[in-house]
C-alpha positions in Angstrom: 85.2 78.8 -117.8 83.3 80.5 -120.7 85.5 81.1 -123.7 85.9 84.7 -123.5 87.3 84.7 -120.3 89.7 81.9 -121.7 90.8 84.6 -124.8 90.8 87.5 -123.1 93.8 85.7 -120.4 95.2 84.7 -123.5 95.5 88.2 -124.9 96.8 89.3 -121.8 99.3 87.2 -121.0 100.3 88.0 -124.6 100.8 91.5 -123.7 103.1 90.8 -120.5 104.8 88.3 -122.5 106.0 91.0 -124.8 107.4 93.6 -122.5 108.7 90.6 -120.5 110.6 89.3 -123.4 111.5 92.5 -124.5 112.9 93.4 -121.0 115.0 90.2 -121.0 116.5 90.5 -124.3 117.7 94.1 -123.5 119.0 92.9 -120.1 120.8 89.9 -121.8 122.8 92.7 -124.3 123.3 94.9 -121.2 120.7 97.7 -122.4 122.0 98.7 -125.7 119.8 97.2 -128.7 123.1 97.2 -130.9 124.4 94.4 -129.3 120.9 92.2 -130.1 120.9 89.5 -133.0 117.1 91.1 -133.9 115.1 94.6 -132.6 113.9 94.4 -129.1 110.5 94.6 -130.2 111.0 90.9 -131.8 111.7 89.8 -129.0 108.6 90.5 -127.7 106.7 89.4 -130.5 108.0 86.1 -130.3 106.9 85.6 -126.9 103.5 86.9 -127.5 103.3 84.9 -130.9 104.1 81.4 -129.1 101.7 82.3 -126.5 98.7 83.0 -128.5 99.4 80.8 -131.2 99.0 77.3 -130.5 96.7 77.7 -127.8 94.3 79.6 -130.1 94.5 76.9 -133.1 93.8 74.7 -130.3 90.7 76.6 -129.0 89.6 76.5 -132.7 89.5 73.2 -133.4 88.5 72.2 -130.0 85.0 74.1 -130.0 84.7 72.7 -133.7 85.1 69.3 -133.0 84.0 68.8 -129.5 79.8 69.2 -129.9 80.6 66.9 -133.1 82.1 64.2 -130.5 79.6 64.8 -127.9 76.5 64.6 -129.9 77.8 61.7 -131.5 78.6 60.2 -128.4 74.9 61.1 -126.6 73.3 59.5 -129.7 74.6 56.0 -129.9 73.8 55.9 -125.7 69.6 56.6 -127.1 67.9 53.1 -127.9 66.9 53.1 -131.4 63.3 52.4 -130.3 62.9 55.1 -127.6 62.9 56.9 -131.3 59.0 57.9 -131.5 57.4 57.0 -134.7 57.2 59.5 -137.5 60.8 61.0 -136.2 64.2 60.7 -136.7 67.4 60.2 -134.2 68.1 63.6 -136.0 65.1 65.9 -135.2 65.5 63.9 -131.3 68.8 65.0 -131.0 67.6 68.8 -132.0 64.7 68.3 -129.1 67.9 67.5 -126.8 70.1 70.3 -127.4 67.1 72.7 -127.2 66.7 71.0 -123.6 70.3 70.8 -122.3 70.0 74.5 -123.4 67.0 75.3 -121.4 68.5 73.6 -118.7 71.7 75.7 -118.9 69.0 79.0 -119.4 67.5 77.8 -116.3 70.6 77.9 -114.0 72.3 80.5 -115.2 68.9 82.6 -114.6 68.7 81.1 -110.9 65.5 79.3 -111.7 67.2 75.9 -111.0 70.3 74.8 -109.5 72.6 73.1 -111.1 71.8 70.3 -109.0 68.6 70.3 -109.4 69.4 70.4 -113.2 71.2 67.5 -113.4 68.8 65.0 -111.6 65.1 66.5 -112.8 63.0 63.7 -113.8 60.3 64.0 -117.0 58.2 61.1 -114.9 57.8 64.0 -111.6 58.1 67.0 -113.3 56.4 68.7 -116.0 59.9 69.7 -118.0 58.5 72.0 -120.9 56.2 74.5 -118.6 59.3 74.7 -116.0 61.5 75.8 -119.1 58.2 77.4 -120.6 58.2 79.7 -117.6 62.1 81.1 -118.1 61.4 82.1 -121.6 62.4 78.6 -123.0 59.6 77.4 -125.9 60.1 73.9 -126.9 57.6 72.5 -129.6 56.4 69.1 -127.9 56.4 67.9 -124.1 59.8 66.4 -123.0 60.2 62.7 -122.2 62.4 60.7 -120.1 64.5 59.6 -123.0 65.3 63.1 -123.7 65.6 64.4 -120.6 68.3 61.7 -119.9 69.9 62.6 -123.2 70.2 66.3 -122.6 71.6 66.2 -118.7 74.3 63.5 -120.3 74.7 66.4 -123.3 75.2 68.8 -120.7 77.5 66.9 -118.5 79.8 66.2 -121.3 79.6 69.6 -122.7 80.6 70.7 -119.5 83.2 68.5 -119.0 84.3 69.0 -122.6 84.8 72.7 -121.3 86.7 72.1 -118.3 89.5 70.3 -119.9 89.5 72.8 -122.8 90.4 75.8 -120.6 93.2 73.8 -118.8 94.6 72.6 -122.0 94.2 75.9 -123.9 95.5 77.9 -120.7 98.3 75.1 -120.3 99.5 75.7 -124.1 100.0 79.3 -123.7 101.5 79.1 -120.4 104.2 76.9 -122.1 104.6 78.6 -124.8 105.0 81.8 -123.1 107.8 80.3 -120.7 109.5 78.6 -123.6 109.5 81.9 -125.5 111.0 83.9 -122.3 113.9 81.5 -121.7 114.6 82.0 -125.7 114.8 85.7 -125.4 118.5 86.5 -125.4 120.8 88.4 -127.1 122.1 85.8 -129.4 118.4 84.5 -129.9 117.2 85.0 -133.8 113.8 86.6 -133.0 113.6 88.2 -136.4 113.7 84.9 -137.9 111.3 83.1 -136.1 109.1 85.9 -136.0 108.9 86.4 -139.5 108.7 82.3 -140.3 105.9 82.1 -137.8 104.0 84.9 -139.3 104.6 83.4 -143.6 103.7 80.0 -141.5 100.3 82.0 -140.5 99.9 83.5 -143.9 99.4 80.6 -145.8 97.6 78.5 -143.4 95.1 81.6 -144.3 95.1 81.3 -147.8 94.9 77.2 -147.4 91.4 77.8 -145.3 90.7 79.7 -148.0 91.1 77.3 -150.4 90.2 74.3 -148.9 86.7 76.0 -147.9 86.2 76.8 -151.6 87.4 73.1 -152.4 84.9 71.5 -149.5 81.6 73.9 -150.8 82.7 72.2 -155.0 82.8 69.1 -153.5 79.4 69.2 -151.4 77.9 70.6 -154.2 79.6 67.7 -156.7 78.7 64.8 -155.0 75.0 65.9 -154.1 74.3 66.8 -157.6 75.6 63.5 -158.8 73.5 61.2 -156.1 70.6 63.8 -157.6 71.4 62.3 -161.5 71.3 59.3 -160.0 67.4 59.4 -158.7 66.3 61.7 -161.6 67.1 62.1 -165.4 69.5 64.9 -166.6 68.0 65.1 -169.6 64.4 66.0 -168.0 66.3 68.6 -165.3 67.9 70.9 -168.4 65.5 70.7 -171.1 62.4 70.0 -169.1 59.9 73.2 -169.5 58.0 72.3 -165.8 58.9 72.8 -162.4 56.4 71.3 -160.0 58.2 69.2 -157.2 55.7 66.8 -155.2 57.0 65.5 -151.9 54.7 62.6 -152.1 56.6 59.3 -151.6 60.2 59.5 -153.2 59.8 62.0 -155.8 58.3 60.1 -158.4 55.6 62.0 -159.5 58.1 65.1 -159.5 58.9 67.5 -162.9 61.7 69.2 -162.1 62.9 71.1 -165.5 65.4 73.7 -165.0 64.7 75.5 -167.9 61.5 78.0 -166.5 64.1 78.7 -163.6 66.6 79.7 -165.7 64.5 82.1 -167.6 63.3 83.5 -164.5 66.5 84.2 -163.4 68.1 86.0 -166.6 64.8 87.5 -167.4 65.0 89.8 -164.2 68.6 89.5 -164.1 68.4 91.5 -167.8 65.9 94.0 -166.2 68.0 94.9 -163.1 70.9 95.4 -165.7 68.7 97.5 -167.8 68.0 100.3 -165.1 71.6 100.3 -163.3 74.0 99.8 -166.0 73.0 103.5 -168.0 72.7 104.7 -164.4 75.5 103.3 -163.2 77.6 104.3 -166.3 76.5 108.0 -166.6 77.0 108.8 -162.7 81.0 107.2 -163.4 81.5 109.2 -166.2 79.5 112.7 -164.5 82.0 111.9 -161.6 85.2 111.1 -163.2 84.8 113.8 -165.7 82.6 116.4 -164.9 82.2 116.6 -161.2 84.7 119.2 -158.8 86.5 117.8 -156.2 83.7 119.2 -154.1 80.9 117.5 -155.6 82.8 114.1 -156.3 83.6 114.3 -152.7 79.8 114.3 -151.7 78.1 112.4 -154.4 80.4 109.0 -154.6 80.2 108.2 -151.1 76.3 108.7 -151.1 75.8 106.7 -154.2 78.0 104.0 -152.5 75.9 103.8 -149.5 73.1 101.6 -151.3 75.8 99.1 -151.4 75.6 99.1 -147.8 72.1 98.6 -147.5 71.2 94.9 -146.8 69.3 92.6 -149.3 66.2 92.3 -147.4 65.7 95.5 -146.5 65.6 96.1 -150.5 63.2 93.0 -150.8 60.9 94.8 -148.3 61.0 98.1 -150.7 60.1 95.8 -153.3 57.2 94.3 -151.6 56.1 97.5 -149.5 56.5 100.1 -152.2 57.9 99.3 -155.9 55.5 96.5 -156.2 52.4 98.7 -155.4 53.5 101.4 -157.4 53.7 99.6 -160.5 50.8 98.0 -159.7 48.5 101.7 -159.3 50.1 101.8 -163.1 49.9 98.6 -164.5 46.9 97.4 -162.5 43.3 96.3 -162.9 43.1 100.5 -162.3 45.7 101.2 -165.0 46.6 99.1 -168.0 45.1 96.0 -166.5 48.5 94.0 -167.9 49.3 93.4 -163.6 47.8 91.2 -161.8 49.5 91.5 -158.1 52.6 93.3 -157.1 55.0 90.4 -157.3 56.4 91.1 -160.7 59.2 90.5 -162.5 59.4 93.9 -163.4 59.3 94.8 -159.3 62.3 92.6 -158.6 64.2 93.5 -161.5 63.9 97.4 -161.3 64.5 96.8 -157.1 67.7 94.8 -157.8 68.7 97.4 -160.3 68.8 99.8 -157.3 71.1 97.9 -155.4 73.5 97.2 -158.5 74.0 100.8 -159.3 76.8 101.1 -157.0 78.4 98.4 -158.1 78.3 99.3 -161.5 79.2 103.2 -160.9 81.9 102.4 -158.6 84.0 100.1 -160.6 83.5 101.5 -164.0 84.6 105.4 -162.3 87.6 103.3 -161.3 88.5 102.0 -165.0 87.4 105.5 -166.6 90.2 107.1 -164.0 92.8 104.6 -165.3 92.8 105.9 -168.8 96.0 108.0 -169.1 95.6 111.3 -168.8 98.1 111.9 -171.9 94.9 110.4 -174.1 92.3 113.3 -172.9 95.5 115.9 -173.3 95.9 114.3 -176.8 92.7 114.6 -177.6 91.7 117.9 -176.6 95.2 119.3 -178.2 93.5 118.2 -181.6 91.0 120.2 -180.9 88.1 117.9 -179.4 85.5 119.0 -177.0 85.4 117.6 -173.7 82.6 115.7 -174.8 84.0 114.7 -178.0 86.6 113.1 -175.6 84.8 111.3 -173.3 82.2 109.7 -176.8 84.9 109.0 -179.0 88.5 108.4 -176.9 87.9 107.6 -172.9 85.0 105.6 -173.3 86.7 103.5 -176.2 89.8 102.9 -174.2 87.9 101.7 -171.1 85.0 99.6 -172.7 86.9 96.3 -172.1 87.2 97.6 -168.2 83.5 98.6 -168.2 82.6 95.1 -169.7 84.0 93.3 -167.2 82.0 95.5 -164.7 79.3 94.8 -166.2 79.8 90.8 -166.6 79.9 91.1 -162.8 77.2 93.0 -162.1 75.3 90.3 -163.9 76.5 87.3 -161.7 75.7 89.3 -158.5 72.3 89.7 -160.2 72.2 86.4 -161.2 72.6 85.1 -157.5 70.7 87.7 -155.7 68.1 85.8 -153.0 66.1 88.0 -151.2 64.5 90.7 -153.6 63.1 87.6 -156.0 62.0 85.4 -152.4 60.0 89.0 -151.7 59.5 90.7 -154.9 59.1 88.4 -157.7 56.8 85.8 -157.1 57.4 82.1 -156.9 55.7 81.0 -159.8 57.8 78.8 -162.3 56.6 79.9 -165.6 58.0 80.7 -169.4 56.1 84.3 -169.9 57.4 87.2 -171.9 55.5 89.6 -169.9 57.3 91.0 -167.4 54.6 92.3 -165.2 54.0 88.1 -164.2 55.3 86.8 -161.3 58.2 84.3 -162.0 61.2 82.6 -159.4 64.6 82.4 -160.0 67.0 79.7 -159.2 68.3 80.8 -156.0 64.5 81.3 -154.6 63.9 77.9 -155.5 66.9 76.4 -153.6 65.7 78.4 -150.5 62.2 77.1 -150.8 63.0 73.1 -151.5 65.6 73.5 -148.3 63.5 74.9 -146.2 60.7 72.7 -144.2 61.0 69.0 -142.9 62.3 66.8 -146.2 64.2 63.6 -146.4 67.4 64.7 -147.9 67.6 61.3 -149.6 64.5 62.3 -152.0 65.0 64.6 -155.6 63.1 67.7 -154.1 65.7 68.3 -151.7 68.9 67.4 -153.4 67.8 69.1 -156.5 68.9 72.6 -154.6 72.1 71.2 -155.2 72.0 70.5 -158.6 70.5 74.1 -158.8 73.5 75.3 -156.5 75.7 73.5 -159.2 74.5 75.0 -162.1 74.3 78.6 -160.6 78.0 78.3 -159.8 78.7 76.9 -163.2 76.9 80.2 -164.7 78.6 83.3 -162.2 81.6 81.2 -162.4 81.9 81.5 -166.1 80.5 85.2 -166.2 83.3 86.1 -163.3 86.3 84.3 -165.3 84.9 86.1 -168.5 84.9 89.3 -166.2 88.2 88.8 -164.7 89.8 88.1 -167.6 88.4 91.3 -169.4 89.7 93.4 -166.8 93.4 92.1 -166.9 93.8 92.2 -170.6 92.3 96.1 -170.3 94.7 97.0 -167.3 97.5 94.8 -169.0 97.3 98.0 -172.2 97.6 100.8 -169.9 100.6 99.3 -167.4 
């Protein structure tokens, strides 16, 4: 039963459950709510809340864990020498789910039967063109080992299912029926209502946490097995970057420092065009602008925080990057040699952080008392004089902490650098070079075929480490900025 089906009769016998246990409860105090221990409507949201409950948390965990068990399971039943040379059990278990996928393609499209399916042979039957000829592309021809593999990962996973909907379907059926006996008139709904619900709450916050703990600790213990193939010393003060993936690394220079200065280097620029910008369109709006015009112009400058990353790294690419380069160009000033620049990414990314900056610094300006301006002005200051010399004073700290966080989303932007920087590691002043940042670099040794037991890929950790070091600090410093500033005007 696919899992939508298996929500969706959740949900609904959630629903009946509630007027069902609302019914009862008002036919157990003879139809007047005054004579109920909670409202009527508690009633019914304890019968709905036991009946979605459980049987979701279990649906949860159940499609977590259960490809975890089955892959593992399919894997130790595959020989380790039906493993071709120059592979791992790891990309062979990839070639099976793409298979077992195919396979499930293929009968749902009425190509195959499930039959048919199940006992296909790799020595009879030519497995890739069949799936080739549903749509399904798979990257080398299919043998008998994975063949095998993938109908045993499909009957599992189909098992796996099966059981799944009857124990999902049989934990809100009982918790349904326990929650309808429950609903009298003497029954404390509101209670358990209210428990469930704080119980619910923090389990929230606690995935919160726990996530936040789990993505420190990846990033801990891969950095440290990092230190452990590759100096620390050579990683922060070496001045090369130029990763080799021939044998394990050793020929490798992986200094940290030419990243780094990528990184604040266009991370200055982008702050350099949307902080002024960003700063005189909050103080225009909060202090000039009608109620008309404020109404108009905030929510369009806010939509270029809704416009994603990539689609600003193909503006970089696409139009910034030859405009500067018409300028600054062999045709121009000759300092520009392509359009990948730092000065492309930097005045892109500046783009996108306008909003951010404009948004939450109209937001402190708005908290300064109004009794200051009236102050002010009733001494005989212009409105200008008022915004230089008593609004903007009162609301730097604010503004500072807006800016501090502008800086660390600059600072861990991706896809404007990946398409409109460059990738070259290099100390340069000029910023019409192209130069990488420390995110790009994570992207680029992650991506491709690499033993994760070698420095070029567990270096993106280390980088991942420091990077969170850095915006963690620059968020803290933020944060703490902002409370001291709204902690003045409470």
């Amino acid at each position: 039963m696919p899992v939508l089906w298996i929500v969706l009769i959740i949900l609904a016998m959630a629903a009946i459950g509630y007027v069902m246990g609302r019914q009862r409860a008002l036919a157990s105090a003879g139809g007047d709510p005054r004579n109920l221990h909670s409202l009527p409507s508690y009633y019914g949201s304890s019968v709905a809340i036991f009946t979605m409950v459980f049987s979701f948390l279990v649906l949860i965990v159940w499609l977590v864990v259960q490809p975890i068990v089955i892959e593992n399971q399919v894997a130790a039943n595959i020989p380790p020498e039906m493993v071709r040379e120059g592979s791992t059990l790891g990309l062979m278990m990839s070639d099976v789910r793409r298979v077992a996928d195919g396979l499930d393609q293929a009968v749902s499209q009425g190509a195959m039967d499930p039959e048919a399916a199940s006992n296909i042979r790799a020595e009879f039957t030519d497995v890739r063109d069949r799936l080739g000829a549903i749509g399904v592309a798979l990257g080398s021809d299919v043998g008998p080992a994975v063949l095998r593999a993938a109908q045993r990962y499909r009957s599992l996973n189909a098992t796996g299912h099966m059981f799944m909907a009857v124990v999902v379907l049989g934990l809100a059926a009982a918790g349904f029926i326990l929650a309808y006996l429950r609903s009298h008139k003497d029954f404390r709904a509101r209670n358990v209502v209210e428990t469930t619900i704080r119980y619910l709450l923090i389990g929230a916050a606690s995935i919160a946490i726990l996530t936040t703990i789990g993505i420190v600790l990846s990033l801990v213990f891969n950095t440290w097995e990092f230190f452990r193939l590759y100096s620390w010393t050579e990683f922060f003060f070496g001045t090369t970057w130029s990763p080799s993936f021939s044998g394990r690394g050793g020929s490798s220079e992986l200094g940290f420092v030419p990243l780094l200065w990528g990184t604040l280097y266009i991370s200055f620029i982008a702050l350099a065009v949307s902080v002024p910008i960003g700063l005189f369109a909050a103080i225009y709006l909060s202090e000039y602008a009608g109620p008309h015009m404020r109404a108009i112009a905030k929510p369009l400058i806010e939509v270029l925080a809704g416009i994603p990353t990539i689609v600003y790294g193909l503006f970089a690419l696409l139009t910034v990057g030859p405009m500067l380069l018409s300028v600054f160009g062999e045709g121009g000033l000759g300092w520009m040699q392509a359009g990948t620049a730092v000065m492309t990414a930097g005045l892109v990314m500046g783009i996108m952080l306008i909003p951010f900056v404009s948004s939450l610094s109209d937001d402190i300006i708005n908290a300064v008392p109004q009794a200051m301006r009236d102050g002010s002005l009733g001494l005989g200051a212009t409105h200008s004089e008022t915004v230089r010399q008593v609004i903007l004073p009162a609301a730097l700290p604010g503004i500072v902490g807006a800016i501090l966080l502008a800086a660390s989303r600059a600072i861990g932007e991706t896809m404007i650098v990946v398409l409109g920087a460059g990738a070259a590691a290099k100390l340069s002043l000029n910023p019409f070079e192209a130069m990488t940042t420390v995110t790009a670099k994570i992207v680029s040794q992650l991506t491709g075929d690499s033993d994760f037991a070698s420095p070029e890929a567990l270096v993106a950790f280390a980088l991942g480490m420091t990077l969170f070091v850095i915006t963690l600090g620059l968020n803290i410093l933020a944060l703490y900025i902002v409370r001291k500033y709204r902690e003045q005007y409470d």
